[in-house]
C-alpha positions in Angstrom: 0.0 0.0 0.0 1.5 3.6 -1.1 0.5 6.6 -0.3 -1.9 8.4 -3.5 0.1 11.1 -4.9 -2.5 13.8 -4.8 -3.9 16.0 -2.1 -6.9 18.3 -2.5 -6.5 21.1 0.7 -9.2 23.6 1.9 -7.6 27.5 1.7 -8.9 29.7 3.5 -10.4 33.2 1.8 -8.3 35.5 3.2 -4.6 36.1 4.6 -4.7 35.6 8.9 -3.1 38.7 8.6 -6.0 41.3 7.8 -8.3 39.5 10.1 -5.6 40.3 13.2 -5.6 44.1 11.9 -9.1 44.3 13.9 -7.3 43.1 17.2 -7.3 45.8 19.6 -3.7 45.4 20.5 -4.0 48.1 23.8 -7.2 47.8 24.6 -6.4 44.2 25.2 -2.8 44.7 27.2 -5.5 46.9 29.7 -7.7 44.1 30.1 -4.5 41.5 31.3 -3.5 44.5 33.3 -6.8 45.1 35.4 -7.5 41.0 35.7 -3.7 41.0 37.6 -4.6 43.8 39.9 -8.1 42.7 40.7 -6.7 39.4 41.6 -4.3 41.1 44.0 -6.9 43.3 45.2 -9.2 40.5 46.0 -6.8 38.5 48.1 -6.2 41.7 49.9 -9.9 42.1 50.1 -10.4 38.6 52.1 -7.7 38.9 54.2 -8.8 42.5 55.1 -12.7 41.4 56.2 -11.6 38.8 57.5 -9.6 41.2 60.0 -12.7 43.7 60.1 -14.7 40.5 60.9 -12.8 39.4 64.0 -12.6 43.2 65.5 -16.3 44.0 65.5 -17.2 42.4 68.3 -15.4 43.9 70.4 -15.8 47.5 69.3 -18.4 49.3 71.8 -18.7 52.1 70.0 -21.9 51.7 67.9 -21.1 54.1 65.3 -17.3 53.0 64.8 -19.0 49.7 64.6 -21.0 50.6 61.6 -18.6 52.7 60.0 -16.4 48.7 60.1 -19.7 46.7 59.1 -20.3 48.9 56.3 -16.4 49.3 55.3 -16.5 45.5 55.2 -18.9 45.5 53.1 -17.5 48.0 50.7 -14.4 45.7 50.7 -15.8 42.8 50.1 -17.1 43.9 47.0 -13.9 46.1 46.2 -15.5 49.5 46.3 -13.7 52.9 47.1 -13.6 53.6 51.1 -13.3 57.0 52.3 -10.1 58.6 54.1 -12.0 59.3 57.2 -13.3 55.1 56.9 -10.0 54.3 56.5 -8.5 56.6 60.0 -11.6 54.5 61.6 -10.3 50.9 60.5 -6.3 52.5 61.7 -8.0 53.1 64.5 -8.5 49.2 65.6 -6.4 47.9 63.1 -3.0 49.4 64.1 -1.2 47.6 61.9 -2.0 49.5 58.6 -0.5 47.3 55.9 -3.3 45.7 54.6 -5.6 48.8 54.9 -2.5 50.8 52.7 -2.0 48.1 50.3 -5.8 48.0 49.3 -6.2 51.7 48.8 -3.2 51.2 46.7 -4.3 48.5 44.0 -7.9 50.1 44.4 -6.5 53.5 42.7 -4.1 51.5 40.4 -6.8 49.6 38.9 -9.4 52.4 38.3 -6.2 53.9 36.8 -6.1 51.0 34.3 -9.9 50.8 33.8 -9.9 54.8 32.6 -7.1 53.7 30.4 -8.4 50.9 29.1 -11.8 53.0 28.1 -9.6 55.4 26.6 -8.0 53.0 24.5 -10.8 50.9 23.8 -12.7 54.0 22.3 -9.6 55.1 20.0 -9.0 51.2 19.0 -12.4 50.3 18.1 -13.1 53.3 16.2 -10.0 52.6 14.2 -11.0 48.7 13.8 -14.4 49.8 12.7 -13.3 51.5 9.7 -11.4 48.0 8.7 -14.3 46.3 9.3 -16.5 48.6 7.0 -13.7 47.9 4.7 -13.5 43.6 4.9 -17.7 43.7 4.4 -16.9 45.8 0.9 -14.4 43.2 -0.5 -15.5 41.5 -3.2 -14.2 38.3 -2.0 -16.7 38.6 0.7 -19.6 39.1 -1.0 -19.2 36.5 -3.2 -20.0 33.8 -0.5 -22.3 36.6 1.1 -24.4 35.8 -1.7 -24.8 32.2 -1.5 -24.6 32.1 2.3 -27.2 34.6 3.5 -29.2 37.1 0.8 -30.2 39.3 3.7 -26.6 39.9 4.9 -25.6 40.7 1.6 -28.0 43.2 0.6 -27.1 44.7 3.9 -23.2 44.7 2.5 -24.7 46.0 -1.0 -26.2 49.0 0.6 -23.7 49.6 3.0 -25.3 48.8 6.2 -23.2 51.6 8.5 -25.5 54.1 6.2 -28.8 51.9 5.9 -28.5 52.1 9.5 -26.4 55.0 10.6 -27.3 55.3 14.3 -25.5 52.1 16.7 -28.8 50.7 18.1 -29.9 47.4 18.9 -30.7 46.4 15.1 -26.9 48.2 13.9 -25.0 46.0 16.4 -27.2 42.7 15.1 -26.1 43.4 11.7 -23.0 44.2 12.7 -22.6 40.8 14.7 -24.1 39.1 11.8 -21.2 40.3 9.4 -18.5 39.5 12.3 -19.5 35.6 12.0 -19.3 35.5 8.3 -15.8 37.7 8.4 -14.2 34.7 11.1 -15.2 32.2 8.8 -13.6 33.3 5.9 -10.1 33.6 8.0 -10.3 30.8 10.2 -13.1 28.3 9.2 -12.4 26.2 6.1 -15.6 23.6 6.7 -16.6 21.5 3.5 -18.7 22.9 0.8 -18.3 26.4 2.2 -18.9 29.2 0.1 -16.0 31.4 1.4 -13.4 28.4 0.9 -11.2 27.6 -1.9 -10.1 24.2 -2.9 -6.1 24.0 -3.9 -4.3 20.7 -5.6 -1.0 19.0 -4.7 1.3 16.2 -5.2 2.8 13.8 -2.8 6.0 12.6 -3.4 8.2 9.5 -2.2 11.3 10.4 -3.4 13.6 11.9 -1.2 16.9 13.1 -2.3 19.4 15.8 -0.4 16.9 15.9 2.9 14.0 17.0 1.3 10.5 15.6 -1.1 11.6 15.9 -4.9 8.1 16.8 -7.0 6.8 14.0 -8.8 5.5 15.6 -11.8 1.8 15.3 -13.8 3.5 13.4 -16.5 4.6 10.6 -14.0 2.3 10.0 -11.8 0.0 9.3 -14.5 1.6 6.6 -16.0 0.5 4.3 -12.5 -2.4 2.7 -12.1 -4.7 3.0 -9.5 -7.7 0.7 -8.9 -9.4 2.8 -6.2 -8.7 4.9 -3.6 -9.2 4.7 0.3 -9.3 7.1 3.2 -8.5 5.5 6.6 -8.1 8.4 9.1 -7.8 11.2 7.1 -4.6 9.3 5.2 -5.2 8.8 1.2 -4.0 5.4 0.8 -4.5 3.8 -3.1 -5.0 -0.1 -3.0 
């Protein structure tokens, strides 16, 4: 048994490359950056109630004992606590690390979280206008047409100005194109209309450390009687 000397392969539509021109390189390097301080800030969080939690019984003080309940609280669910909250918690809690170290990765990550909106806003503007631009190719409307008529009217009229203001219904249609425009990059399923089909040659001779190219001419003169395909390997018989 030798291995059959053709291959079809499934290309994709489009180069990897234009699809990664959408990614939102900053917007996403804020994202990492506010997931690593709010697991910081929730470790210091627990550790924190857990301290509040063990000192309120024994405050007398009814209103410093509120102003703890209700800092725990705020804590616990990694809110903003006031300067004169946190002189109340030094107050019982002498040892001020924990209070200091909060209030610290609180501000840096509302830091990171304005940056990220900022960055977000310029990125996604910016990937919008490539976006506009992939749903224009002709490439794309080709299987637009076969795949989903409504979509590609949409694409025909230019759906940004069918549908200038960013409702519910501009987002849907937007969405919809998104699905179609990963496909095209990523997705080569069978029979689908944004895939091409490419042929090859396999070849067994190997000379100098790499496959020499059997050419058309040869591999025509063998015979083949059928052909088999025993997991995903074309085998002839």
């Amino acid at each position: 048994m030798e291995v059959f000397p053709h291959f079809i392969i499934r290309i994709s539509s489009g180069e990897y490359g234009e699809l990664n021109t959408l990614r939102l390189e900053k917007a996403y390097k804020y994202v990492s950056e506010i997931n690593n301080h709010d697991v910081s800030l929730s470790s210091i969080a627990s550790d924190l109630c857990n301290k509040i939690y063990q000192l309120v019984p024994s405050i007398k003080q009814k209103k410093d004992r509120d102003v703890l309940i209700e800092a725990k609280r705020d804590i616990y669910n990694k809110r903003q606590i006031s300067p004169k909250t946190v002189d109340t918690i030094l107050t019982y809690i002498k040892e001020g690390t924990l209070v200091s170290q909060y209030c610290e990765f609180y501000h840096l990550r509302e830091k990171k979280i304005r940056e990220f909106k900022k960055a977000f806003v310029k990125e996604s503007a910016e990937a919008e206008i490539i976006f506009k631009k992939l749903t224009e190719s002709e490439n794309f409307k080709k299987g637009l047409l076969l795949s989903s008529q409504e979509l590609f009217e949409l694409a025909e009229k230019k759906y940004w100005i069918a549908s200038p203001q960013k409702n519910r219904t501009f987002y849907s249609i937007q969405q919809g194109f998104s699905k179609y425009i990963s496909r095209i990059y990523t997705k080569t399923s069978p029979f689908s209309t944004f895939t091409h089909v490419g042929f090859g040659g396999i070849s067994d001779i190997f000379e100098e450390g790499k496959f020499i190219k059997v050419s058309p001419k040869e591999t025509r003169k063998r015979e083949y009687k059928s052909v088999i395909e025993p997991n995903n390997y074309i085998l002839k018989t």
